[in-house]
C-alpha positions as CSV (number, residue, x, y, z in Angstrom):
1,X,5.1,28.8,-26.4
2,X,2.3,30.8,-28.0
3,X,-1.3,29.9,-26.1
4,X,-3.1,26.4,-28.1
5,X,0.6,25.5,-29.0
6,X,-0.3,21.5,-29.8
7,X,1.1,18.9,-27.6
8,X,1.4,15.8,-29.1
9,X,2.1,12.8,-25.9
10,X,2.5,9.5,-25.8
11,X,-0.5,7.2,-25.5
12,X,-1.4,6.0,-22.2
13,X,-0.7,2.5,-21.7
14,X,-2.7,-0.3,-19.3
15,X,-0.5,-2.3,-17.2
16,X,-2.1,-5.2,-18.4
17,X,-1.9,-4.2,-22.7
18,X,0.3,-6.2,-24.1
19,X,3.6,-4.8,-21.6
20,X,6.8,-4.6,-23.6
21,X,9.9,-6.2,-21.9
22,X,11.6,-3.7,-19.5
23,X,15.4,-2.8,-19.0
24,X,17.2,-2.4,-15.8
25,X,17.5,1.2,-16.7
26,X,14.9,3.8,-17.2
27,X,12.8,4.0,-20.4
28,X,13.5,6.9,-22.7
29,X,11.8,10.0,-21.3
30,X,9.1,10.0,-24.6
31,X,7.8,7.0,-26.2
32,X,7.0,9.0,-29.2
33,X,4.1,10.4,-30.8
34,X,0.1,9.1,-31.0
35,X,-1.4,9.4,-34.5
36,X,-3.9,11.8,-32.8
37,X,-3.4,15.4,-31.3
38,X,-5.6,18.3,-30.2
39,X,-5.3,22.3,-29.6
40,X,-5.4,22.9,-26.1
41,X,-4.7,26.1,-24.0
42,X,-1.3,26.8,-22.4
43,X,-1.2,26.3,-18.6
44,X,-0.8,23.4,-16.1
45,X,-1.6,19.4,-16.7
46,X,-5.3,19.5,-17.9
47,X,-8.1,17.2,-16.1
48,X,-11.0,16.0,-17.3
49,X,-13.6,14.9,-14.6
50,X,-10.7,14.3,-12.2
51,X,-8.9,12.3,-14.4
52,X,-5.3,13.2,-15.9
53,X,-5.2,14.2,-19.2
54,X,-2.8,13.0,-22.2
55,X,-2.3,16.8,-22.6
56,X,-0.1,19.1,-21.1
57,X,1.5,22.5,-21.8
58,X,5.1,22.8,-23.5
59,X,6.6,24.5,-20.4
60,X,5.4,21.6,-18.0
61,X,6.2,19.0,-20.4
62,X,9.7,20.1,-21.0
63,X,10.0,20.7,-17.3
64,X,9.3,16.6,-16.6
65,X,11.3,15.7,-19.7
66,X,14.5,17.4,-17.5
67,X,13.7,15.5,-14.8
68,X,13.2,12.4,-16.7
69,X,16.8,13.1,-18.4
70,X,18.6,14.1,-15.2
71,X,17.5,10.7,-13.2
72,X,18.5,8.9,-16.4
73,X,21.8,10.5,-16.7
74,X,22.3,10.3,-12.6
75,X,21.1,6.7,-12.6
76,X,23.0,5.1,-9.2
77,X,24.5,1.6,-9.6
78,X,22.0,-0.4,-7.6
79,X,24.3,-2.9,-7.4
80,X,24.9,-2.5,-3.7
81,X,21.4,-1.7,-3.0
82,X,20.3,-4.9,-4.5
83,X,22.6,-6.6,-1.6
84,X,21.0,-4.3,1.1
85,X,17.6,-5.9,-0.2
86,X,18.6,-9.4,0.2
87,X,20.0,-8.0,3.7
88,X,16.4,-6.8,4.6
89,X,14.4,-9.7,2.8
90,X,16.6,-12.1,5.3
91,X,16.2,-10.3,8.2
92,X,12.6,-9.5,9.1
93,X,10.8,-8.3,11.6
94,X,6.8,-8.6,12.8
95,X,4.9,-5.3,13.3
96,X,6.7,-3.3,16.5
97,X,9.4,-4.9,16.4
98,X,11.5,-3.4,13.8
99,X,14.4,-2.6,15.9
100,X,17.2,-4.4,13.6
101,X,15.3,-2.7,10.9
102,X,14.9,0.4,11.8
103,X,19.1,0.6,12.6
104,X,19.8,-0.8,9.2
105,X,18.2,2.5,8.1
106,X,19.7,5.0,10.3
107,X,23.3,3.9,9.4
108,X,22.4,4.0,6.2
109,X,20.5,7.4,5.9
110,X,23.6,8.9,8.5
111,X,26.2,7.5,5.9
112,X,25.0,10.3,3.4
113,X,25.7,12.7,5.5
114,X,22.5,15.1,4.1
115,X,19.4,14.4,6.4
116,X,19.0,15.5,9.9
117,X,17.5,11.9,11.5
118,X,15.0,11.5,13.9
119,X,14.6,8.1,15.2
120,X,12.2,6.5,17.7
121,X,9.2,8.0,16.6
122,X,5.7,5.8,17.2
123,X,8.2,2.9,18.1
124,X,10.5,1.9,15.9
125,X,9.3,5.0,13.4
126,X,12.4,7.3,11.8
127,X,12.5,10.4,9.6
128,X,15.7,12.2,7.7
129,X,15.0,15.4,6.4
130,X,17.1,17.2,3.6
131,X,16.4,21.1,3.7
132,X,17.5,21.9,0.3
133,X,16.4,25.8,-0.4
134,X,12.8,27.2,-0.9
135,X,10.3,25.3,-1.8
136,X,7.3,22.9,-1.3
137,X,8.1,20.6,1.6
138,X,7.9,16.6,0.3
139,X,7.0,13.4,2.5
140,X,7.9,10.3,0.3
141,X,7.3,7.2,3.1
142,X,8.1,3.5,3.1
143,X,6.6,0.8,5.7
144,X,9.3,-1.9,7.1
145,X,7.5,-4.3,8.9
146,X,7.3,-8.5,8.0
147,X,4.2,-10.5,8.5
148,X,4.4,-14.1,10.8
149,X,4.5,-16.0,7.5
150,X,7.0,-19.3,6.8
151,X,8.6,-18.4,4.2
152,X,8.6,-21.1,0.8
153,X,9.8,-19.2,-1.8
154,X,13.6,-21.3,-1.2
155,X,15.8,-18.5,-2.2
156,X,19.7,-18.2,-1.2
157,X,18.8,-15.2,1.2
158,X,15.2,-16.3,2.4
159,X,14.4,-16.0,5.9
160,X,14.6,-18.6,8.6
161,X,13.5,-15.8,11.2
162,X,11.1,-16.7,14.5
163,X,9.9,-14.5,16.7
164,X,7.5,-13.8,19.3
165,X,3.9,-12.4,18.3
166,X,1.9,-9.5,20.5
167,X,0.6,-13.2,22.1
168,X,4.0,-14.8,23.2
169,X,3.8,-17.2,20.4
170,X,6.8,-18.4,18.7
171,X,6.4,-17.3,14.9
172,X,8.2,-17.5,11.7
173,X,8.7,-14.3,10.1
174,X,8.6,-13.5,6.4
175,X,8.9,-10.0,4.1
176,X,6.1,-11.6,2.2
177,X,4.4,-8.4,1.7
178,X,7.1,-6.2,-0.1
179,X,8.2,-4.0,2.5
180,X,11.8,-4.9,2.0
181,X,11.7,-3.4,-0.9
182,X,10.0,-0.6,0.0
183,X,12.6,0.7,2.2
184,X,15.0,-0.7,-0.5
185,X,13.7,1.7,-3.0
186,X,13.0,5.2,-0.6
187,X,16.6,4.6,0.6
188,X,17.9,4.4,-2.7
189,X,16.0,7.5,-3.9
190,X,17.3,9.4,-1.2
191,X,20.7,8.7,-1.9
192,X,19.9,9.7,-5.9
193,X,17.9,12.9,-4.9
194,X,21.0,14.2,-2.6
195,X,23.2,13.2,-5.7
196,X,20.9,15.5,-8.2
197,X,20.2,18.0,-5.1
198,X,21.4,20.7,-8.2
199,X,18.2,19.8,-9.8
200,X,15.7,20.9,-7.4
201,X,14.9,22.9,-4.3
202,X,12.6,22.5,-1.4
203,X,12.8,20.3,1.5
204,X,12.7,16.8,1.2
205,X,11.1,13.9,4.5
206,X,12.0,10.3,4.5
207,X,9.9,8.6,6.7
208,X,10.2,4.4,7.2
209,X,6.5,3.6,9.1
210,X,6.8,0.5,11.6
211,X,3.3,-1.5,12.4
212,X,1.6,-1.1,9.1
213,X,0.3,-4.6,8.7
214,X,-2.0,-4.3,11.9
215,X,-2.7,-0.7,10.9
216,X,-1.3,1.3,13.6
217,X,1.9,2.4,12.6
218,X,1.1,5.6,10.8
219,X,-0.9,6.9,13.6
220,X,1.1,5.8,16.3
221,X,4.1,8.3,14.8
222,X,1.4,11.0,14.1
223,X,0.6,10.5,18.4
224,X,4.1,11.0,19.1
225,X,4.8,14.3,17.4
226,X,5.9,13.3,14.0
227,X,4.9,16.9,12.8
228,X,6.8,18.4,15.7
229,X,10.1,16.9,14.7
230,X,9.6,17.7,10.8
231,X,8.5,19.9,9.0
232,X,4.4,19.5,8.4
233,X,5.3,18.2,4.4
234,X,3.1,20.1,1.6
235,X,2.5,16.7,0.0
236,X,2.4,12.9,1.4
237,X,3.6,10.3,-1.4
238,X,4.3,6.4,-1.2
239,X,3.9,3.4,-3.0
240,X,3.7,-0.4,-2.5
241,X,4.8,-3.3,-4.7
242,X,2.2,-5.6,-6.0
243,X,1.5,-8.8,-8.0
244,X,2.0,-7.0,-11.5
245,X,4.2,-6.7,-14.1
246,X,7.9,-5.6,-13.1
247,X,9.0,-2.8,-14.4
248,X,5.3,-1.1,-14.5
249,X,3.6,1.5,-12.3
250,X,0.0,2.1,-11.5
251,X,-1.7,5.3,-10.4
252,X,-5.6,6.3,-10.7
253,X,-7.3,9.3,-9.2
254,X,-10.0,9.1,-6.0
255,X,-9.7,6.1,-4.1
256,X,-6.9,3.7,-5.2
257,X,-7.3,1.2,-2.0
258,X,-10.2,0.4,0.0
259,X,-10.7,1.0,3.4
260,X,-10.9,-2.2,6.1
261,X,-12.1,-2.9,9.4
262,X,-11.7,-6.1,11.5
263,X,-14.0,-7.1,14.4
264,X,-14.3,-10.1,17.2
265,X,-17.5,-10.5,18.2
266,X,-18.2,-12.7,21.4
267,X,-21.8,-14.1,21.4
268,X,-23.0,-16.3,24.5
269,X,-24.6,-19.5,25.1
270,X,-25.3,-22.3,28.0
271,X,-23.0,-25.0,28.2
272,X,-23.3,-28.4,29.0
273,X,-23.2,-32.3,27.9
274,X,-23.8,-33.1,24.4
275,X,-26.2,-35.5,24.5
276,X,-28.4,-33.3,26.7
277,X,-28.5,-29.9,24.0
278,X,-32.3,-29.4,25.3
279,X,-30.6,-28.2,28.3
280,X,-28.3,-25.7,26.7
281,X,-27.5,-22.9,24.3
282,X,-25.7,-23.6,21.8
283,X,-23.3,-21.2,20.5
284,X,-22.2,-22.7,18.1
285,X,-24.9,-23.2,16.2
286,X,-26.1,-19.3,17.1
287,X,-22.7,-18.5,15.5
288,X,-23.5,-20.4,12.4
289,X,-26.5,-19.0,11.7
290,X,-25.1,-15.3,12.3
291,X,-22.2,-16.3,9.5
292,X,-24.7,-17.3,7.4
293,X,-26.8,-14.4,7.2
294,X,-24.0,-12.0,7.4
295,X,-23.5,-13.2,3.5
296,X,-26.6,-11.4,3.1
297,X,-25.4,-8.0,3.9
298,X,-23.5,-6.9,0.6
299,X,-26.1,-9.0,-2.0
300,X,-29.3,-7.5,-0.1
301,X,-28.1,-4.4,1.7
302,X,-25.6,-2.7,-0.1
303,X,-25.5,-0.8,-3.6
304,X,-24.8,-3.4,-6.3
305,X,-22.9,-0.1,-7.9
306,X,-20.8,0.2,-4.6
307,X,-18.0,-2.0,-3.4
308,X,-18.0,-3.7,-0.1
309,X,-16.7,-7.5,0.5
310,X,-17.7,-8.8,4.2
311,X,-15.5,-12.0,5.4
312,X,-15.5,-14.4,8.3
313,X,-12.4,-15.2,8.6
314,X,-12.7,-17.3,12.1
315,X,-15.3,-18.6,14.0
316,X,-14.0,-20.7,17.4
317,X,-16.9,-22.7,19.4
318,X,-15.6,-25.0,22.4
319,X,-12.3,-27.4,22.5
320,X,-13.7,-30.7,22.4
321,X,-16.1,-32.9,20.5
322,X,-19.0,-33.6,23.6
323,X,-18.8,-30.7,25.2
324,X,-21.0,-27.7,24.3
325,X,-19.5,-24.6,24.9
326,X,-20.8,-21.6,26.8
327,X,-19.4,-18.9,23.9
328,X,-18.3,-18.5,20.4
329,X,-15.8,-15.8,18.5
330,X,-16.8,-14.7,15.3
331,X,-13.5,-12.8,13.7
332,X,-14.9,-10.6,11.0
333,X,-13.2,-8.6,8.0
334,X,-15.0,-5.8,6.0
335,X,-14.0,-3.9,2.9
336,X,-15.5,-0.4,2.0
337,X,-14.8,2.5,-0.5
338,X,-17.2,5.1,1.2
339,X,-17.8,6.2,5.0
340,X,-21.5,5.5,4.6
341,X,-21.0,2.2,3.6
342,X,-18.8,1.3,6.2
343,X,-21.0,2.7,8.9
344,X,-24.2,0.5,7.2
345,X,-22.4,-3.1,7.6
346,X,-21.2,-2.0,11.2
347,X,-25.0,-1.1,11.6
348,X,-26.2,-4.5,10.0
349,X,-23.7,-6.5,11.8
350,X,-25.1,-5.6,14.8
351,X,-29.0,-6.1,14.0
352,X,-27.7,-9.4,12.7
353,X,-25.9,-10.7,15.6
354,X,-28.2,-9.1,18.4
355,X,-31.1,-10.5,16.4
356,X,-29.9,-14.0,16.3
357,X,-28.9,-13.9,19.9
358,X,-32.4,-12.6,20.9
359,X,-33.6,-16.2,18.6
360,X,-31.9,-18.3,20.0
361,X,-31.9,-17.1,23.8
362,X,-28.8,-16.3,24.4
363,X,-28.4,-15.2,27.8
364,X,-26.5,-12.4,28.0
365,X,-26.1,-9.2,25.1
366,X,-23.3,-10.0,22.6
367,X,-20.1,-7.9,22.7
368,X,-18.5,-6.6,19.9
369,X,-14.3,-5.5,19.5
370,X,-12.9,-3.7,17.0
371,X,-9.3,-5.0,16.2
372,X,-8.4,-2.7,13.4
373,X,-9.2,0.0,11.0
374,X,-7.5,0.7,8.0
375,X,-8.9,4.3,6.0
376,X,-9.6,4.4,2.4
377,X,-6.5,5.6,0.7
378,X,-7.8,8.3,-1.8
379,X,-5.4,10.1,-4.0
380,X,-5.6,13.6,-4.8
381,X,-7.1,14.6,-8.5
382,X,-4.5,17.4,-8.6
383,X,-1.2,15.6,-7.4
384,X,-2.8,12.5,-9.3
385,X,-3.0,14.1,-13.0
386,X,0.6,15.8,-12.4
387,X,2.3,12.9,-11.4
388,X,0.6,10.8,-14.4
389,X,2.0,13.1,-16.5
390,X,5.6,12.7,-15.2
391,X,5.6,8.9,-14.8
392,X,3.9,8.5,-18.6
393,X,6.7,10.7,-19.8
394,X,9.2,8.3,-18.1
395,X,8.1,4.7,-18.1
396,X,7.8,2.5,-21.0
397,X,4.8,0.8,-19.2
398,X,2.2,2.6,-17.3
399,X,-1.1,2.8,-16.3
400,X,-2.7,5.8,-15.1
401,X,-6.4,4.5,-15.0
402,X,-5.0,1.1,-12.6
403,X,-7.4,-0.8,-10.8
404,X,-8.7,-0.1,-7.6
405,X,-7.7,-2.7,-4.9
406,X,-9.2,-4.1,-2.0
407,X,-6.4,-4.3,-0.3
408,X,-6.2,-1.6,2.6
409,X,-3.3,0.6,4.1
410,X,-2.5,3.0,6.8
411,X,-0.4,5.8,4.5
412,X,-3.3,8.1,3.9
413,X,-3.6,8.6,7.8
414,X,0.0,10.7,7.7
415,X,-1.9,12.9,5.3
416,X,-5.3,13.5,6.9
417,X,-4.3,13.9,9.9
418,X,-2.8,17.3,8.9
419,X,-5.6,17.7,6.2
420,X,-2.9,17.4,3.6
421,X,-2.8,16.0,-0.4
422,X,-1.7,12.6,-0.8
423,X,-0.9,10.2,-3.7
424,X,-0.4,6.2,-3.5
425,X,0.7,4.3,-6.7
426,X,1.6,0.8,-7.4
427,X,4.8,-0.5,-8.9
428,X,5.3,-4.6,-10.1
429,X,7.1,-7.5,-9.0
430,X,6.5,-10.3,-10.8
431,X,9.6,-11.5,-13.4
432,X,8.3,-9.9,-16.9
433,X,8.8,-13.4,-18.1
434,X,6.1,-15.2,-15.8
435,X,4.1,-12.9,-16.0
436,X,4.0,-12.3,-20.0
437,X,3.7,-16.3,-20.1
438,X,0.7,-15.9,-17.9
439,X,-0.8,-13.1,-20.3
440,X,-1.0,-15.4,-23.2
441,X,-2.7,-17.7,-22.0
442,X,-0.3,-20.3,-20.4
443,X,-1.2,-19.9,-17.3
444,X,-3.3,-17.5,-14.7
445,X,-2.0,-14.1,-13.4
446,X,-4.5,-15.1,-10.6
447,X,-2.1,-18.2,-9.9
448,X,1.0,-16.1,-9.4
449,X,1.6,-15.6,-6.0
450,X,0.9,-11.8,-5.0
451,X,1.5,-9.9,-1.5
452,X,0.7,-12.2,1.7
453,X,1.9,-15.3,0.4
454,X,4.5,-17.8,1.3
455,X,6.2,-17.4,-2.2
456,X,6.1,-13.7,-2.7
457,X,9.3,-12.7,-3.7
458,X,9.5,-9.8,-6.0
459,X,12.1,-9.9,-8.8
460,X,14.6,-7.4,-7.7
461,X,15.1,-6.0,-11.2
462,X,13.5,-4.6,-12.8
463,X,11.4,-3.7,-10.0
464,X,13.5,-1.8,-7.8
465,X,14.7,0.8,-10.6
466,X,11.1,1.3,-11.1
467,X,10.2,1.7,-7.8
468,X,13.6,4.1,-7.0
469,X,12.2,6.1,-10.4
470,X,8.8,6.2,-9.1
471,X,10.2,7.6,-5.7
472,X,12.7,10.4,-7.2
473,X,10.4,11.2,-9.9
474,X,7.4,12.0,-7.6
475,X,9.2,14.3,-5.3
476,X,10.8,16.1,-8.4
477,X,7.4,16.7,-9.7
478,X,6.5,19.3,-6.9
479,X,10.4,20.3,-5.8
480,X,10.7,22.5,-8.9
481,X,14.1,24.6,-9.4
């Protein structure tokens, strides 16, 4: 098309604006024209400060209108998938432990006979790559552990799974994080990317992560070679369901999810009887007064414009009523979007504890344990504002300007590790009827139980088409023909 040929697109929707009921199957690939349109010069997807544009060139936009059409025409029957969900969702596993798991996958993943498979990797870790031509090389990942959660949520296929914790401990076991679906979804994709294989050209990675919920998983495959047993991929891209709307996708630019660290600090005291304190230290009141004025780090310390959250999530002082102990452990969480931030509550946690032991003569130096660290995930501008174009031109309800989450993961490390772009998005579980009750006003979208709780169960339609759509669309947006 000539140069300033007008592109007229679809108007970008918010997850939460009024969401239209989804089908099982894809939205049309356009949702038809704004009122509005401007003149803008042929090329690539334009971006304004980072952020994607409405705006794109005729050439690209009729490139992800194919791609749209071809996974509409291709759709698989997820009829069977849907079981293998139900199959996962009922037999979890805790974080390096994902034996059963990890099997499930291989036999899968072998059974269409396309990817060369590379299991054991960082544990329980797998890969399958498809070489598929020239091209850009494609990483689309899924995590696949379960958290030690009862399960409540009283469906036919729920889990009644216990196992053993890093600790020896008896626990139940629960998907109650989405995970199930995640693998659900990437296996599904893979199986509709080898069908289409026509369509595009490149290589294509698989990867299923163990040990994401304690934050190790990503770099533990990473430690044991991953990139020596694949190809090092051009591009890194996952996604993770959440408590929104099913059927709908999220993506923003920059930082999508925070980063977290967790800490146990030990702080000593002098024990003895309690009716003779005079003759002790008292942890636990040295512990209480640390909790308190750690709530003073974020409201007198940090940039009101910045976003950091500090939690004490458990503080444990002695095992019985008259005794006072000689110790206390203070567990801490902490959430941060930038580096310098995170390094300046480490740095006031540590004047705050020291100071308060030094006031209340403690008798020996407090000790201080990281237990995990989770990195910001931050999506690439470039990969962000081409994939917003693809996914706007495909579903009926999406939001390329979503919310940023506090809520912290371990993809972005297969990325940085390797110094490589990456892009995270979100795709929704709740039923579209709860949820659009909850949006007028009948009841609270805070109410409705999200990832991490004993009644997370995403609906498995129409939130697993998304999420297989999401998958197949984002690797077809950079394996071009």
């Amino acid at each position: 098309m000539p140069h300033g040929y007008t592109v007229i697109h679809p108007h970008c929707s918010r997850l939460g604006d009024a969401p239209r009921r989804m089908s099982q199957t894809p939205a049309p690939p356009l949702r038809g024209p704004t009122p509005s349109s401007r003149t803008i010069p042929s090329g690539d997807v334009q971006a304004v400060d980072g952020m994607p544009s409405c705006h794109l060139s005729y050439p690209y936009l009729k490139m992800v209108n194919k791609f749209s059409e071809v996974l509409r025409d291709s759709a698989l029957d997820l009829a069977p998938y849907e079981d293998l969900y139900r199959w996962f969702h009922a037999h979890p596993e805790l974080s390096c432990q994902e034996l059963k798991t990890s099997e499930k996958i291989a036999e899968h993943l072998s059974q269409l006979d396309a990817f060369e498979i590379h299991t054991k990797i960082g544990g329980h870790g797998l890969t399958g790559v498809l070489r598929n031509g020239p091209g850009k090389t494609i990483l689309l990942r899924a995590d696949m552990d379960a958290l030690p959660v009862k399960e409540l949520t009283g469906l036919p296929y729920a889990s009644t799974v216990t196992m053993q914790d890093a600790t020896g401990l008896e626990r139940p076991v629960m998907h109650a994080c989405g995970h199930d679906m995640h693998v659900t979804c990437l296996l599904a994709a893979a199986e509709t990317l080898v069908k289409i294989r026509d369509s595009w050209s490149g290589t294509l990675i698989v990867l299923f992560q163990p040990d994401e919920e304690r934050g190790g998983g990503a770099q533990a495959m990473v430690d044991d070679g991953l990139y020596s047993k694949v190809p090092i991929p051009d591009i890194v891209l996952g996604q993770h369901v959440m408590r929104l709307r099913a059927g709908s996708v999220g993506l923003r630019p920059s930082t999508i999810m925070a980063a977290a660290d967790s800490m146990r600090v030990t702080v000593f005291g002098r024990g003895g009887h309690g009716s003779l304190p005079h003759q002790t230290v008292d942890p636990a009141l040295l512990a209480a007064h640390i909790v308190v004025r750690l709530q003073s780090i974020v409201s007198r310390e940090v940039d009101p414009s910045d976003l950091a959250v500090v939690t004490v999530g458990s503080l444990q002082a002695g095992q019985t009523e008259n005794i006072i102990a000689d110790r206390a452990e203070i567990g801490l969480d902490f959430r941060t979007v930038k580096l310098e931030t995170r390094e300046q509550i480490i740095s006031a946690i540590k004047r705050i504890v020291e100071a308060e032991c030094m006031a209340s003569g403690s008798p020996k130096p407090p000790i201080f344990a990281p237990t995990r660290r989770f990195p910001p995930t931050n999506n690439d501008n470039d990969l962000t504002s081409k994939l917003a174009t693809s996914f706007e031109s495909h579903f009926e309800n999406f939001d390329g300007d979503t919310p940023r989450t506090n809520v912290s993961e371990d993809f972005s490390t297969l990325a940085t590790c390797k110094d490589l772009p990456s892009c995270f998005w979100f795709i929704g579980g709740i039923d579209p009827e709860i949820w659009d009750k909850a949006q007028r006003g009948d009841s609270d979208t805070e109410e409705i139980a999200g990832n991490h709780s004993a009644l997370f169960a995403p609906v498995i339609q129409p939130t697993m088409r998304a999420g297989v759509d999401a998958l197949c669309l984002g690797a077809l947006t950079f394996l071009r023909e």
